[in-house]
C-alpha positions as YAML, in Angstrom:
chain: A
units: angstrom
residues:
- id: 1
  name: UNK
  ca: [29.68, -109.54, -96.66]
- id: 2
  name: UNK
  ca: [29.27, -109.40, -100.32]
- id: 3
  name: UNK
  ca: [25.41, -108.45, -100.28]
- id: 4
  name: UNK
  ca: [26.55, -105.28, -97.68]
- id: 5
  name: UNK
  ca: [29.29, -104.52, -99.67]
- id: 6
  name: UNK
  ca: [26.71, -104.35, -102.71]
- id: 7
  name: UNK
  ca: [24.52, -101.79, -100.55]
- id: 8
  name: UNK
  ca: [27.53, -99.84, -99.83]
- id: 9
  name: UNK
  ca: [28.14, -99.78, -103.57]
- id: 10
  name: UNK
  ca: [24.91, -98.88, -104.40]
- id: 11
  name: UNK
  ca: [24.46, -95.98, -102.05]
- id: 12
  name: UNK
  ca: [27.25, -94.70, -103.17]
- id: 13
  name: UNK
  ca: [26.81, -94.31, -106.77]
- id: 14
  name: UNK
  ca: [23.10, -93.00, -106.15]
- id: 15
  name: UNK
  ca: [24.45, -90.24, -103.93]
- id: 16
  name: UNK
  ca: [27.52, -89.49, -105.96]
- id: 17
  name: UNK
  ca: [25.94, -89.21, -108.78]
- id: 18
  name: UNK
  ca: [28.46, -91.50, -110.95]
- id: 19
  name: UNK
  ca: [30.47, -94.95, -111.07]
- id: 20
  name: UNK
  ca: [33.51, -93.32, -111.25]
- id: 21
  name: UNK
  ca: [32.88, -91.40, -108.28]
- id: 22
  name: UNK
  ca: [31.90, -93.71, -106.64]
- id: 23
  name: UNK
  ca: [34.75, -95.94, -107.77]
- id: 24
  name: UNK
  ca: [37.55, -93.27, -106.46]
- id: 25
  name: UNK
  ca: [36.14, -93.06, -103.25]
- id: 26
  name: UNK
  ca: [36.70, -96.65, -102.87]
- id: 27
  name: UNK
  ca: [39.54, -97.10, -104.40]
- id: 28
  name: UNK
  ca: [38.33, -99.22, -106.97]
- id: 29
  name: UNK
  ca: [37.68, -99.16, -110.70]
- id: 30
  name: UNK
  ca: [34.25, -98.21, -112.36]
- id: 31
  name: UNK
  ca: [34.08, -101.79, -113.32]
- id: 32
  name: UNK
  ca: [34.11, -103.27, -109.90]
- id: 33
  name: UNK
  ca: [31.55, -100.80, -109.14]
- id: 34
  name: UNK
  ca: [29.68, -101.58, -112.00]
- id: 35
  name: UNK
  ca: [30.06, -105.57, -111.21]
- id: 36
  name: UNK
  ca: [29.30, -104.91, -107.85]
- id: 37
  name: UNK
  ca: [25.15, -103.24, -108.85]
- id: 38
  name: UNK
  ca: [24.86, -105.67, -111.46]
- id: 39
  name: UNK
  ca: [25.08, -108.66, -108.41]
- id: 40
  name: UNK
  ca: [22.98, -106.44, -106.42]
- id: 41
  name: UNK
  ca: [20.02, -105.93, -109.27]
- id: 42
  name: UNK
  ca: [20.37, -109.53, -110.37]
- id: 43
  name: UNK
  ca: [20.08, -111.21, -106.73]
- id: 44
  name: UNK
  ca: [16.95, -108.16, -105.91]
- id: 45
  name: UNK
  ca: [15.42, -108.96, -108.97]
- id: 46
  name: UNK
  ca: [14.20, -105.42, -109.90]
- id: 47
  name: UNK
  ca: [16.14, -102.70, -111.80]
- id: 48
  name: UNK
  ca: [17.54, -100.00, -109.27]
- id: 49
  name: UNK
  ca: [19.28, -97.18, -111.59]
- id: 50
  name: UNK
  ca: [18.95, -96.69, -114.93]
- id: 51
  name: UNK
  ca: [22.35, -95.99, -116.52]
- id: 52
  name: UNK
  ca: [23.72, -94.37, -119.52]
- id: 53
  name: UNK
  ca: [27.06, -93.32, -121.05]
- id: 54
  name: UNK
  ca: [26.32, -89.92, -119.81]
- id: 55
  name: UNK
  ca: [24.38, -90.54, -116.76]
- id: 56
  name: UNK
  ca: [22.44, -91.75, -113.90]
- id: 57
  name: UNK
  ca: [18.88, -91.83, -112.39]
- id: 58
  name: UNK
  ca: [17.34, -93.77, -109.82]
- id: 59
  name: UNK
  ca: [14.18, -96.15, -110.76]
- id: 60
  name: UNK
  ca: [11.09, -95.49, -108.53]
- id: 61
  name: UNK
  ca: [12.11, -98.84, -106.98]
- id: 62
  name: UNK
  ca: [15.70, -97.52, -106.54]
- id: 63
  name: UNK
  ca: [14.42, -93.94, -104.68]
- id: 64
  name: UNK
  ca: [12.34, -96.28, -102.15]
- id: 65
  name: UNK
  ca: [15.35, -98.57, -101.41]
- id: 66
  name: UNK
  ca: [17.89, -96.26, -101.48]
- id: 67
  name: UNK
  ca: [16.27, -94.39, -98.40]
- id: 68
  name: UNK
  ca: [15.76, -97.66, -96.30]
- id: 69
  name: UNK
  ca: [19.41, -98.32, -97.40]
- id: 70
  name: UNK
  ca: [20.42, -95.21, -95.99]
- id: 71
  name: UNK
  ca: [18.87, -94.88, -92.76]
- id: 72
  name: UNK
  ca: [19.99, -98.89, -92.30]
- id: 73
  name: UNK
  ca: [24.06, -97.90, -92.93]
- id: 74
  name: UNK
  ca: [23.37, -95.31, -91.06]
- id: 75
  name: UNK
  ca: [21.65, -97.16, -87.71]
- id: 76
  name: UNK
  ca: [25.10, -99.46, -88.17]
- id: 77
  name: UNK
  ca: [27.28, -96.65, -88.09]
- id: 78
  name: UNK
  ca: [25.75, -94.73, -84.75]
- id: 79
  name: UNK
  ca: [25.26, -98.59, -82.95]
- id: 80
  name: UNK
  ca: [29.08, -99.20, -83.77]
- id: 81
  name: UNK
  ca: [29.83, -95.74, -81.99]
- id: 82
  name: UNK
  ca: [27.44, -96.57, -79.41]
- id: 83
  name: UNK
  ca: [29.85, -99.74, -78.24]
- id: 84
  name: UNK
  ca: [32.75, -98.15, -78.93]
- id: 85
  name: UNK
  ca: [32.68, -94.71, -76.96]
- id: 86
  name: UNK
  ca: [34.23, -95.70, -74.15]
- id: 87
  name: UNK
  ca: [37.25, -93.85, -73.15]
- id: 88
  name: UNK
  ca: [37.04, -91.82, -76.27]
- id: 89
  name: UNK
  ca: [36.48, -88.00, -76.38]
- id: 90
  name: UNK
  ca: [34.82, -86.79, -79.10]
- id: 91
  name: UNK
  ca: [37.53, -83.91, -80.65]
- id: 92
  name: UNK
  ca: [37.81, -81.82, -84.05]
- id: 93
  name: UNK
  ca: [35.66, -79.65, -85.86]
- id: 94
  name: UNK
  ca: [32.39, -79.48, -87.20]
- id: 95
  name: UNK
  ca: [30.24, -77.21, -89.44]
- id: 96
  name: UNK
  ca: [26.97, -76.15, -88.79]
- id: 97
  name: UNK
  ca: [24.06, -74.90, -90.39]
- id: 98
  name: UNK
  ca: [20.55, -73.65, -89.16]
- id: 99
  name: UNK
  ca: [17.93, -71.05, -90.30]
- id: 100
  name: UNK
  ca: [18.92, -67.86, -88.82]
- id: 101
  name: UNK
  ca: [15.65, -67.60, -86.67]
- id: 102
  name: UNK
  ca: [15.58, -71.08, -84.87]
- id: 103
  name: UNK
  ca: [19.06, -70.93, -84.91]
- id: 104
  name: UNK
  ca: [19.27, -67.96, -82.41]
- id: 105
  name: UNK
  ca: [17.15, -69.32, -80.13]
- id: 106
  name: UNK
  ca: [17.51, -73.29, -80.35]
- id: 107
  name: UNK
  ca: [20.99, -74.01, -82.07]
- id: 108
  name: UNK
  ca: [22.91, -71.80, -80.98]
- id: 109
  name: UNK
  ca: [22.58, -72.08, -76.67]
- id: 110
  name: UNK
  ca: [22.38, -75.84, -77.07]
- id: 111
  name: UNK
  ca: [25.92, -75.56, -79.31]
- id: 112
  name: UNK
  ca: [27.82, -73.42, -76.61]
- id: 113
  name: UNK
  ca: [26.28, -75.87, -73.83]
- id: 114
  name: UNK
  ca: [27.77, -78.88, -75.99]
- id: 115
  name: UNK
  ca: [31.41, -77.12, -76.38]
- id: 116
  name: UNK
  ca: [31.79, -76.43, -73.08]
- id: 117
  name: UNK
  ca: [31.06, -80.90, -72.74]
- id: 118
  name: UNK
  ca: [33.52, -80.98, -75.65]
- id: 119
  name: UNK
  ca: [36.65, -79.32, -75.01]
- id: 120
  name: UNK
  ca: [38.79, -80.89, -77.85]
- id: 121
  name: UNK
  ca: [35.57, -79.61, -80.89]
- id: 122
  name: UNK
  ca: [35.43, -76.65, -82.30]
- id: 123
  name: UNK
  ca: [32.79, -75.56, -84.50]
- id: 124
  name: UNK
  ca: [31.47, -72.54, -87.18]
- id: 125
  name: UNK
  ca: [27.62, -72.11, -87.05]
- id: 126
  name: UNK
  ca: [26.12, -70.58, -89.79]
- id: 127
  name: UNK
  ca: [23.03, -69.12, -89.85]
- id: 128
  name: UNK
  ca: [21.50, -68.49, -92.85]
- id: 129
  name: UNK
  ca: [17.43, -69.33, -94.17]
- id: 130
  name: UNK
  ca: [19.06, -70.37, -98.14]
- id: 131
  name: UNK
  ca: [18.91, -74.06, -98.65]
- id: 132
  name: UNK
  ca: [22.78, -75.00, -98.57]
- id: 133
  name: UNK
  ca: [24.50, -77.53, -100.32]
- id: 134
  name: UNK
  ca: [26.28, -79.58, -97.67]
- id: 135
  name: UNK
  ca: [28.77, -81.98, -99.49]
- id: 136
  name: UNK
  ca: [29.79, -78.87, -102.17]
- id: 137
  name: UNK
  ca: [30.13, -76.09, -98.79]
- id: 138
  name: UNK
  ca: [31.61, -79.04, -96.38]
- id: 139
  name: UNK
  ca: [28.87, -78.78, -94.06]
- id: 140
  name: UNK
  ca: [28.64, -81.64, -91.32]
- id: 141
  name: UNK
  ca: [24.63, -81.29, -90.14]
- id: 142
  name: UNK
  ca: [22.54, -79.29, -90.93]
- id: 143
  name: UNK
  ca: [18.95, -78.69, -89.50]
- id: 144
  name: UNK
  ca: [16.10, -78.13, -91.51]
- id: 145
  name: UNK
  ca: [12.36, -77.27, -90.64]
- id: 146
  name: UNK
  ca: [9.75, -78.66, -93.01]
- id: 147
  name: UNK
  ca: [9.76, -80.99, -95.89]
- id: 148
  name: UNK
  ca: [12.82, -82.55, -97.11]
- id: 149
  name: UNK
  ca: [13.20, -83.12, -100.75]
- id: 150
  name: UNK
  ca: [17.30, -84.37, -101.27]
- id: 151
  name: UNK
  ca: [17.24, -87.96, -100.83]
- id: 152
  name: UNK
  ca: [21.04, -87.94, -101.18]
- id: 153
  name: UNK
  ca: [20.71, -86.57, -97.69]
- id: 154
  name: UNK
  ca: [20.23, -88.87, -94.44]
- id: 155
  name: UNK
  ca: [17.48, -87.62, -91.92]
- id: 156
  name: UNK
  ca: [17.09, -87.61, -88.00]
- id: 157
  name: UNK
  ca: [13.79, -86.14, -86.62]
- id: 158
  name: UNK
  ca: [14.46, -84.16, -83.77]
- id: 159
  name: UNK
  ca: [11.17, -82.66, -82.65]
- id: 160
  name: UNK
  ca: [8.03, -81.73, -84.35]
- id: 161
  name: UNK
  ca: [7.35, -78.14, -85.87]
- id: 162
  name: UNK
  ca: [3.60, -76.36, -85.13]
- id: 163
  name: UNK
  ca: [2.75, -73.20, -86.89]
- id: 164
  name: UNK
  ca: [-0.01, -70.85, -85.59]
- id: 165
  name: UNK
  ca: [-2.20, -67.57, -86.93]
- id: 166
  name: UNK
  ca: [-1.48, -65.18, -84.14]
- id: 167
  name: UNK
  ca: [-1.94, -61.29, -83.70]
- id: 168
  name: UNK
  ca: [-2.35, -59.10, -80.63]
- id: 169
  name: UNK
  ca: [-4.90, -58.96, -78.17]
- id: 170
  name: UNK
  ca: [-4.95, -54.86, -79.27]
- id: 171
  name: UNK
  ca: [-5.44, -55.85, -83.03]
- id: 172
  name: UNK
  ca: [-8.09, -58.81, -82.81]
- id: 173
  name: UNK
  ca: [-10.04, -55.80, -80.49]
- id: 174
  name: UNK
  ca: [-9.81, -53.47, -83.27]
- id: 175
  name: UNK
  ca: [-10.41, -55.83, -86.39]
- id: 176
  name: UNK
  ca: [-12.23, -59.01, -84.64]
- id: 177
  name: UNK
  ca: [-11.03, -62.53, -84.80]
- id: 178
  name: UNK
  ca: [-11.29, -65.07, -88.16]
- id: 179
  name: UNK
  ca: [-13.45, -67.83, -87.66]
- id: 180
  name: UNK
  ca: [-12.61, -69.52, -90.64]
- id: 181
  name: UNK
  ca: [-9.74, -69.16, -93.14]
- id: 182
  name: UNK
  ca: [-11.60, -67.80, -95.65]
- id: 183
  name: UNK
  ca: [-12.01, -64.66, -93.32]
- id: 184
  name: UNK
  ca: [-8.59, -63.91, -93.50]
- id: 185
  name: UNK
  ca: [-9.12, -62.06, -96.60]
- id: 186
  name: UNK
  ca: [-10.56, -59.67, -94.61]
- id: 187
  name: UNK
  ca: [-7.80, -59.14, -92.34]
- id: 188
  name: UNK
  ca: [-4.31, -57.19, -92.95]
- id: 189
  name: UNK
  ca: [-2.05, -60.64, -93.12]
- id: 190
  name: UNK
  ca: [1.70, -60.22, -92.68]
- id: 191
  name: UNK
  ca: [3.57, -62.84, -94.81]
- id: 192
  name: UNK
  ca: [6.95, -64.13, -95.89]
- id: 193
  name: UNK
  ca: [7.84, -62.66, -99.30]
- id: 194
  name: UNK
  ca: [6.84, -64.66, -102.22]
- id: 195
  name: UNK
  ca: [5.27, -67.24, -99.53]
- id: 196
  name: UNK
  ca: [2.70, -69.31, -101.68]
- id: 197
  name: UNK
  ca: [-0.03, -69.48, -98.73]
- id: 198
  name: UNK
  ca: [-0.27, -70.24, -95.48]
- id: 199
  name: UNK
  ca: [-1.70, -74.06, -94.45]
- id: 200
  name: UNK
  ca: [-5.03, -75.40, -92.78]
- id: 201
  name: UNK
  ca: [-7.09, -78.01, -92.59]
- id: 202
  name: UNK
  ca: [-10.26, -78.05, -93.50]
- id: 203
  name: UNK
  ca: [-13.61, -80.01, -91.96]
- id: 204
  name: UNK
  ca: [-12.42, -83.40, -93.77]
- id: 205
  name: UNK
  ca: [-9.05, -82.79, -92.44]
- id: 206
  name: UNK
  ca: [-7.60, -82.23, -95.80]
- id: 207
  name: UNK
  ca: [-4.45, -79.72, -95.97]
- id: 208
  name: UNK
  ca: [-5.81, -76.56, -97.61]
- id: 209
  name: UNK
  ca: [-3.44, -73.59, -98.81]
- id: 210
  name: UNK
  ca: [-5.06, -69.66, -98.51]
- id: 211
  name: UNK
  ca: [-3.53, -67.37, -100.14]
- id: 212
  name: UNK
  ca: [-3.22, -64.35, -98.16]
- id: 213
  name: UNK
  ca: [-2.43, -60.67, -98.40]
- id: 214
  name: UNK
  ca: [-1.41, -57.25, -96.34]
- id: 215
  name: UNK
  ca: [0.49, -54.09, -96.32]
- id: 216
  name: UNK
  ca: [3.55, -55.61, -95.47]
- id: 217
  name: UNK
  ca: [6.04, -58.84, -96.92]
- id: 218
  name: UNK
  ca: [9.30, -59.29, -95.47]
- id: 219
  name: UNK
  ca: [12.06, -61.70, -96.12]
- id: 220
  name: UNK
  ca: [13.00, -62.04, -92.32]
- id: 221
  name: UNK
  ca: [10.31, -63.51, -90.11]
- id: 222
  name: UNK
  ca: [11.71, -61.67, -86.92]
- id: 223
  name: UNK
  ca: [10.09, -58.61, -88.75]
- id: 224
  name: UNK
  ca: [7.13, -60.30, -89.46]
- id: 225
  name: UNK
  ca: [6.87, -61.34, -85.52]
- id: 226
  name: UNK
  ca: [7.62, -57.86, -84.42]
- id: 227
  name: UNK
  ca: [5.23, -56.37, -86.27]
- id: 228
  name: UNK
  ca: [2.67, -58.40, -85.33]
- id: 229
  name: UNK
  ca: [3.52, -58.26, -81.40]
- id: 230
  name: UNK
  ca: [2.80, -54.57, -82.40]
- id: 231
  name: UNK
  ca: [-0.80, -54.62, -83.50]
- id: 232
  name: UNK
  ca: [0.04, -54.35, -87.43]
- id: 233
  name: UNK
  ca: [-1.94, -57.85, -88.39]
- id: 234
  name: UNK
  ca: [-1.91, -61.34, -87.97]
- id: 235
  name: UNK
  ca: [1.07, -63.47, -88.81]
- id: 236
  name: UNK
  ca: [1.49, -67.29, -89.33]
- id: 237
  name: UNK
  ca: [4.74, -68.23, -86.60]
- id: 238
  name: UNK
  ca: [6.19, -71.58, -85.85]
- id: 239
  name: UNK
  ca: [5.28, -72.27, -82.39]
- id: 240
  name: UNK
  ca: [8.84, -72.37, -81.22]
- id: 241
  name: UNK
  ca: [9.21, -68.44, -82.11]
- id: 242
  name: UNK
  ca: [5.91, -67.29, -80.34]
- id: 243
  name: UNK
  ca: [5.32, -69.68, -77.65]
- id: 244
  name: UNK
  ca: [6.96, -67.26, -75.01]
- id: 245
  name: UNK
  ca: [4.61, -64.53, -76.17]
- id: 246
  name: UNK
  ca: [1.55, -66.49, -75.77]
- id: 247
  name: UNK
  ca: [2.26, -67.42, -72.40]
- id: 248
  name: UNK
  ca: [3.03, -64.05, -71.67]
- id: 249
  name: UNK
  ca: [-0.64, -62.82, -73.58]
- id: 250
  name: UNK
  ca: [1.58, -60.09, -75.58]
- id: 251
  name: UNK
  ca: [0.07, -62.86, -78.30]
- id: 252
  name: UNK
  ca: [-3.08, -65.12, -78.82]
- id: 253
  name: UNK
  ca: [-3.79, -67.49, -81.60]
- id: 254
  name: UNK
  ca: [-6.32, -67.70, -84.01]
- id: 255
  name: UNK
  ca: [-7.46, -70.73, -86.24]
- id: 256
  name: UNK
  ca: [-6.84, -73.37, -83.77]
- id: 257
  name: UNK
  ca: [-9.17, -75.99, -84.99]
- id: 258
  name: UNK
  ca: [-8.06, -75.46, -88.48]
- id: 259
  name: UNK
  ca: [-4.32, -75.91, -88.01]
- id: 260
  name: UNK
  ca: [-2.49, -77.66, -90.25]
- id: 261
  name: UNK
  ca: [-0.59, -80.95, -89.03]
- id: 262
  name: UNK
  ca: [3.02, -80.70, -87.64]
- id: 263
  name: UNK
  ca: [5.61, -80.67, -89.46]
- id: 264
  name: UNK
  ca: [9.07, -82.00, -88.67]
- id: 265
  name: UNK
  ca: [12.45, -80.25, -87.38]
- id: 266
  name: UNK
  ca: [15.22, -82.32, -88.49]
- id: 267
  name: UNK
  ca: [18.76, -83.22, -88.30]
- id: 268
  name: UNK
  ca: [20.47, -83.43, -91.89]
- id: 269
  name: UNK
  ca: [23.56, -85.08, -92.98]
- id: 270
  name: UNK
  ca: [25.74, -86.50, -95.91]
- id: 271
  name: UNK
  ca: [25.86, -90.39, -96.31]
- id: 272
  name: UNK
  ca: [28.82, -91.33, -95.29]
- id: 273
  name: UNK
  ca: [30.22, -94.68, -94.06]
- id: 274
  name: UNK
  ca: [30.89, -93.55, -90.22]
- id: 275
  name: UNK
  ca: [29.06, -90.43, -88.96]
- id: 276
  name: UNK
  ca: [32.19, -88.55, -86.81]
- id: 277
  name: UNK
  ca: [31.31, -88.65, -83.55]
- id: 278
  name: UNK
  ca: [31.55, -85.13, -82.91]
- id: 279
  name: UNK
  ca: [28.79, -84.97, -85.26]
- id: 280
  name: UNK
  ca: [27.07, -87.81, -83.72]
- id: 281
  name: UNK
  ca: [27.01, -86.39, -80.37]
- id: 282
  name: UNK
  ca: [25.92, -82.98, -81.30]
- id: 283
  name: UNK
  ca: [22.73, -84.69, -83.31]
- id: 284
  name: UNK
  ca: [22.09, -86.66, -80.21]
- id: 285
  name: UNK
  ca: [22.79, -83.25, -77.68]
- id: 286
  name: UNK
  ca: [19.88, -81.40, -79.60]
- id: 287
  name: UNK
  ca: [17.73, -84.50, -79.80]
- id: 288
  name: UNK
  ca: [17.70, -85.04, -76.15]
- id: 289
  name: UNK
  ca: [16.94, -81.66, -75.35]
- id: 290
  name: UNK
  ca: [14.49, -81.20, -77.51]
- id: 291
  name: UNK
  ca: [12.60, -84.00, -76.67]
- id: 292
  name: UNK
  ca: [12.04, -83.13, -73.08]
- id: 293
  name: UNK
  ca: [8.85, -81.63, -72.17]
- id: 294
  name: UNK
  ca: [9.45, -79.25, -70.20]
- id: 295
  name: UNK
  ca: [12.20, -77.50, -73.14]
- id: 296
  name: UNK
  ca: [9.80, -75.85, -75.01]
- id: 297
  name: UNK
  ca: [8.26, -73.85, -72.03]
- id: 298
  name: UNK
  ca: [11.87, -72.98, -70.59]
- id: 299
  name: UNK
  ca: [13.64, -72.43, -73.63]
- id: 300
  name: UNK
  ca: [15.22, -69.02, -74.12]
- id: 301
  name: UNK
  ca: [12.23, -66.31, -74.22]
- id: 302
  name: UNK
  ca: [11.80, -64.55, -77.90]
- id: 303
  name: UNK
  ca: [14.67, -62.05, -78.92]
- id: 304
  name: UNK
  ca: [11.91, -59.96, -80.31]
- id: 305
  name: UNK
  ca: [10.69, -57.39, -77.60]
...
């Protein structure tokens, strides 16, 4: 009990940034807390945080262990709900947040399906393609596409992410189809504003970055996809947005063989000690759908016309 309790500890002052912090959310003093890492470091053997008067930072030994420590409290907390969910309804509310495009079309349905499972949860979605800050704007879960970068966050893949070079059969007749990245230089590209380059792989399957450029940048990828369903250029889509238009031939793709590798789509939460269940159910909703095979190819069709 007293080495868990040390983990607890620990996970909390690396997330909360502070011993007192940590302290008042357990009801403790800072020296307990401080008592309770020094037992942990001493019986690990290795130096997790390094800590000063005015602050803390984690060690590269403390980064690796805090995320194993975090997806282990967290595998606790969903396999004590897991035994415990019978007779209970999941009630309440939770806050959402998804980028605005995948929201649309994969958040959003699946969240009116679950509240209509739900009928004591309540929920505000909010769409929006800025990075928020979930403890400081009280979000509950929110999902992310790509690389995740705040470790004080804990992580549930919930499909993976494929992005694609595609442009309209009436465009690759007028301009001709790349063969290789490099020929995209030739080729009116329509990209995300300030985008740093869109991703292949090359012949020794190492990720390679092109920078690209066209007539047109725009902030909202819907633009970006509508303009390319209309002949203006090529466009680099997650698979998710386009897939509908590909099977319908308003779209082809381009590039194939040097795609780069999947990324991840991703459920994103706060450590806590106990994940609510309202929250728990709606990560485990999405997961199941998306992980179907046959969801992708009878999702909702693109919004974009």
């Amino acid at each position: 009990m007293d080495a868990f309790k040390q983990v607890e500890t620990f996970v909390g002052v690396a997330t909360r940034g502070s011993l007192s912090a940590a302290a008042r959310a357990e009801g403790v003093t800072p020296a307990v807390i401080g008592r309770r890492l020094d037992a942990l470091e001493q019986r690990l053997g290795v130096k997790l945080l390094t800590r000063t008067t005015r602050s803390i930072s984690l060690t590269f030994e403390g980064a690796a262990f805090l995320e194993d420590c975090q997806r282990i409290l967290n595998d606790l907390a969903n396999a004590e709900a897991s035994v415990s969910l019978g007779g209970v309804k999941a009630s309440g509310h939770i806050r959402v947040s998804a980028p605005a495009g995948f929201g649309r079309l994969h958040v959003a349905p699946l969240l009116r399906e679950f509240l209509e499972m739900n009928a004591d949860v309540s929920c505000t979605l909010d769409l929006t393609d800025r990075v928020v800050d979930l403890v400081n704007e009280g979000i509950d879960c929110a999902i992310r596409i790509g690389e995740l970068s705040d470790s004080s966050l804990v992580s549930i893949r919930l499909a993976d992410n494929r992005r694609v070079v595609v442009a309209s059969p009436a465009y690759l007749a007028r301009h001709g189809s790349p063969e290789a990245p490099p020929d995209l230089a030739a080729h009116n590209c329509l990209s995300l504003g300030q985008q740093r380059g869109w991703l292949f792989c090359d012949e020794k399957g190492e990720t390679l970055t092109v920078k690209v450029s066209g007539r047109l940048e725009c902030n909202d990828g819907a633009v970006l996809h509508q303009c390319a369903l209309a002949g203006d250029g090529l466009a680099w889509r997650s698979l998710w947005e386009v897939d509908a238009d590909l099977r319908a031939g308003r779209l082809v793709t381009v590039l194939d063989e040097f795609a780069a590798p999947t990324m991840g789509i991703y459920a994103v939460f706060p450590q806590r000690k106990r994940l609510a269940l309202r929250v728990r159910l709606f990560i485990d909703h999405l997961k199941n759908h998306y992980g179907r095979p046959d969801y992708w190819v009878s999702s909702p069709p693109s919004i974009v016309e």
